[in-house]
C-alpha angles and dihedrals in degrees: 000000000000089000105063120092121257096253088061089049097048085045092043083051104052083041084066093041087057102031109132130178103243114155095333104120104239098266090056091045085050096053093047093049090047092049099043089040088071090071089044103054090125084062098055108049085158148039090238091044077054086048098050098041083048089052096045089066103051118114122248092268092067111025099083101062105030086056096049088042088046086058100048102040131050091256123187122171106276088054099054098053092051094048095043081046090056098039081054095054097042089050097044091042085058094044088056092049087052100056093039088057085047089061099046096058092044086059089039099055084057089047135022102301109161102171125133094240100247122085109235122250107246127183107013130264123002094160118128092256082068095042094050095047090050095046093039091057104039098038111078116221118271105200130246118343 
């Protein structure tokens, strides 16, 4: 990093500044913010200020309920992007099972579909509550971020 010119520090700066998720899966969204963090250190003097600038880029599926998370827990790094990755699975996980029992009524009304339109809860709670807790109390921590 020493070694690039000013000009690439100051752009890979104001790229960090800007990054958003967009269509980057968490963990690719993770590893660009954690590359292009290294020529922003002045704009994160704390692990909350790091929080806060992660959570600023997450896209619209996520930020709801990280932030509100992030207001509620003692959240460092680490645990945010465990608990964003696992509010993106599980909503993703319930947007494919949307669209798959879409399809299946749209198949069925041209068979003999009889089901009652909603796809049964099975196996208790999966909500990020759960996750956290489970990740919170399983992960170590790993420090400042």
């Amino acid at each position: 990093m020493e070694f690039l010119p000013a000009e690439t520090k100051v752009a890979h700066a104001a790229e960090f500044q800007s990054l958003k998720q967009g269509s980057m899966n968490m963990w690719e969204y993770h590893m660009e913010f954690a590359r292009l963090s290294k020529y922003a250190i002045h704009m994160l003097p704390t692990v909350e200020a790091r929080v806060r600038q992660f959570m600023q880029g997450l896209s619209p599926l996520v930020i709801n309920e990280a932030a509100t998370t992030a207001l509620n827990f003692d959240m460092y790094y680490g645990k945010m992007v465990a608990f964003a990755q696992a509010i993106e699975d599980r909503k993703l996980k319930n947007k494919r099972e949307r669209e798959g029992s879409s399809k299946a009524r749209t198949a069925g009304n041209l068979g003999s579909y009889s089901g009652g339109g909603r796809l049964a809860f099975k196996g208790g709670s999966s909500g990020p509550s759960q996750s956290f807790a489970q990740y919170s109390m399983s992960a170590p921590p790993s420090g400042p971020a």
